[in-house]
N, C-alpha and C positions, 0 to 999 in steps of 0.2 A: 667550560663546563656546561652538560646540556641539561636542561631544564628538565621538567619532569613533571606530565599532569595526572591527573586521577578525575576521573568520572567513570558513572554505570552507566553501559552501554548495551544495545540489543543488536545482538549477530545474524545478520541475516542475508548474508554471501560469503564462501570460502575459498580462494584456487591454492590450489597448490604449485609451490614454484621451487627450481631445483630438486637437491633431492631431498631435502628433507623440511623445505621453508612453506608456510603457506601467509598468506595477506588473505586478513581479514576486512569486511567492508562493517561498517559497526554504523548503528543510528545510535547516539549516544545524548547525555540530558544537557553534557554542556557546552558541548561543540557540533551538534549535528550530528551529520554523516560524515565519515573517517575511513583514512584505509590504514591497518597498518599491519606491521611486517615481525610476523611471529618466526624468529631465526630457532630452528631444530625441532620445530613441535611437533615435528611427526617421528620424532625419534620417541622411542618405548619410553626409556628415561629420563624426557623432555617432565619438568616440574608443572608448565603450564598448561601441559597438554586435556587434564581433568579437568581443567579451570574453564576451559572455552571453545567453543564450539559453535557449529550453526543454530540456530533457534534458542541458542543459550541468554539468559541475561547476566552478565558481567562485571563488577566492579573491575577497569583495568586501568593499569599505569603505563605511560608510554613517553617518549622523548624523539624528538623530533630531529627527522637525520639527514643527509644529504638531498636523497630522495625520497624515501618516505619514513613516516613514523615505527619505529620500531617500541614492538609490546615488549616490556619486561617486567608485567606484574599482573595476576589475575585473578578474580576469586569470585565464583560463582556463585549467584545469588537463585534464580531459579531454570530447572531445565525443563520446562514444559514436556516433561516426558510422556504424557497421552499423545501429543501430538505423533510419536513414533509408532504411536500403538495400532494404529489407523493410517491404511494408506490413502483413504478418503481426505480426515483431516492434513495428512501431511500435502498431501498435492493442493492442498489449500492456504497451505501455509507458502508454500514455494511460489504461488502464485504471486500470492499478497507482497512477496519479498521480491517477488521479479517487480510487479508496478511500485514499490520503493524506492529502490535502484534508479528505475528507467527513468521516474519523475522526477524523480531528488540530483540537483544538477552539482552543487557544491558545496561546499561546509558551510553553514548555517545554523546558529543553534534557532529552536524554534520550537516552545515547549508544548503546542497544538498539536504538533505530530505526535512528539515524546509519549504525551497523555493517548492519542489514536493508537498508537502502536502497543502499549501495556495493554489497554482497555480490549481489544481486539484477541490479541494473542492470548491474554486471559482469560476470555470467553471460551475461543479455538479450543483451548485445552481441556476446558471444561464441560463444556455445554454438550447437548446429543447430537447428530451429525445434522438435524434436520434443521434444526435452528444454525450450524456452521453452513450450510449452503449459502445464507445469505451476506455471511462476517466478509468474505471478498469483498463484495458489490458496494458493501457499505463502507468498507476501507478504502476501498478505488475513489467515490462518489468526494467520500470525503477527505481526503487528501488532496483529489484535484483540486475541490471548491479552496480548500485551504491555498493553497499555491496559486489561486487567481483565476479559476479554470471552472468558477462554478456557472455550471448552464441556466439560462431563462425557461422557468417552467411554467409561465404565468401568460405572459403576452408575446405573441410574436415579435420574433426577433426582426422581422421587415419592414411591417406595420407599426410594432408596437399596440395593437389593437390584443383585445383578449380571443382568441380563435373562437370560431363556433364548435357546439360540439360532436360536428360531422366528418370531419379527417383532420388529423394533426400531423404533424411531421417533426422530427427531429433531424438540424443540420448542425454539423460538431463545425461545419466552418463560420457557421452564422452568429454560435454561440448557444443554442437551443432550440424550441419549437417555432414553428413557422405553418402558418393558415395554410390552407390550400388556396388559396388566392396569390399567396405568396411563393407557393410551391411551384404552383403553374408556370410563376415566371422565373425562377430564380433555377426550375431543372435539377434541383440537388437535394437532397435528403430522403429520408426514411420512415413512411407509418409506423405510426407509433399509437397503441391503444390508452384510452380514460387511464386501465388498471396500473399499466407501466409508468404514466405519469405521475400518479397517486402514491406508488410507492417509491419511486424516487423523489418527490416531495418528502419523504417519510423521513426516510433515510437523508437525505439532508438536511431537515428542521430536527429532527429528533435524535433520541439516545440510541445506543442497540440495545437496552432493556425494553425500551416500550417498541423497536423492530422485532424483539422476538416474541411478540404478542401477536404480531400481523399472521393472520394467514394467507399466504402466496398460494394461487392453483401451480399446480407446474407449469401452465401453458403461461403465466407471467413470468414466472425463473427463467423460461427462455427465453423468452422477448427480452428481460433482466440483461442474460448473458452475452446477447446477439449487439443491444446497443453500445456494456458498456466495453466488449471487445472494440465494437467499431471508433468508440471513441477514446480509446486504449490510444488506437493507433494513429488516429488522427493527432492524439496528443506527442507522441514521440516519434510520428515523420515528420513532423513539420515544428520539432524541437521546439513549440511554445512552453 
């Protein structure tokens, strides 16, 4: 007889498999991240097919199978439906659920994220687009830091000395900023401005209620955007 658990989960990847199956990837409160295997929901008729979804949050049941967990209970608790309303906010969202994914290596419960992921996505849905420009950056920043991955924004990562405040540099293999003394010799990383620093201190010491206070120029959103791609990727090429 196979067992059979229950936890609310937040869906945040879908494929579809065969002709009518799709596997859900779910970050859920009591097991983490999960995949499992919704048999017929893309059939009209399918009972659970209202119940769940991407971006959807989920009360689901499921029982555990040869190969993967198969869903046979769901009940929808909220569908962040602004998020569709806007293809602003949704490409924000898809985002945020691509760095998820890519960072979250295996089932783990870990109620830090749980809470990251409500708090954020609840924002997304609500908030005006100009204040969601920043929910990524702050979901990335802080998730990495959670997961082990949070940068030295303080002292050089070389020296360990405090930088002057005449060029800084950000190296994602170092672990953080690094002097220009430090730079000189080590040939790797990336200027980085006072303002970028400042607000990624922000964003990792603080809430996203007191981040949506900050006023960012644009010309920091993109410095914003440029490092935490680059360290996007430094994080899942080299699978830390």
């Amino acid at each position: 007889m196979f067992l059979r658990y229950r936890t609310l989960g937040f869906v945040f990847k879908k494929e579809d498999k065969g002709e009518a199956d799709q596997i859900f990837k779910i970050f859920t409160k009591d097991f983490g991240k999960v995949e499992v295997l919704a048999k017929g929901i893309r059939k009209i008729s399918s009972k659970l097919r209202p119940q769940i979804d991407i971006f959807y949050l989920s009360e689901i049941e499921f029982i555990q199978g040869k190969i993967y967990k198969r869903l046979i209970g769901a009940f929808c608790v909220e569908k962040f439906k602004n998020l569709r309303r806007s293809f602003k906010r949704l490409s924000i969202a898809y985002q945020t659920c691509e760095a998820l994914d890519k960072l979250i290596k295996g089932e783990e419960k870990d109620e830090r994220i749980w809470k990251l992921i409500l708090e954020v996505f609840i924002s997304l849905d609500k908030e005006k687009f100009k204040v969601c420009s920043l929910v990524y950056f702050y979901f990335f920043w802080k998730l990495a830091s959670i997961l082990g991955h949070k940068p030295e924004l303080y002292f050089c990562c070389g020296c360990q000395k405090r930088p002057e405040l005449k060029k800084v540099y950000f190296n994602p293999g170092e672990g953080g900023i690094i002097c220009q003394t430090c730079f000189s010799r080590i040939k790797q990383g990336e200027e980085v401005s006072q303002n970028l620093i400042k607000i990624l201190r922000i964003i990792l010491e603080k809430n996203l209620e007191f981040l949506k206070k900050v006023k960012a120029r644009e010309k920091v959103v993109e410095e914003l955007k440029e490092i935490s791609n680059s360290y996007f990727l430094f994080l899942t090429q080299n699978n830390v």
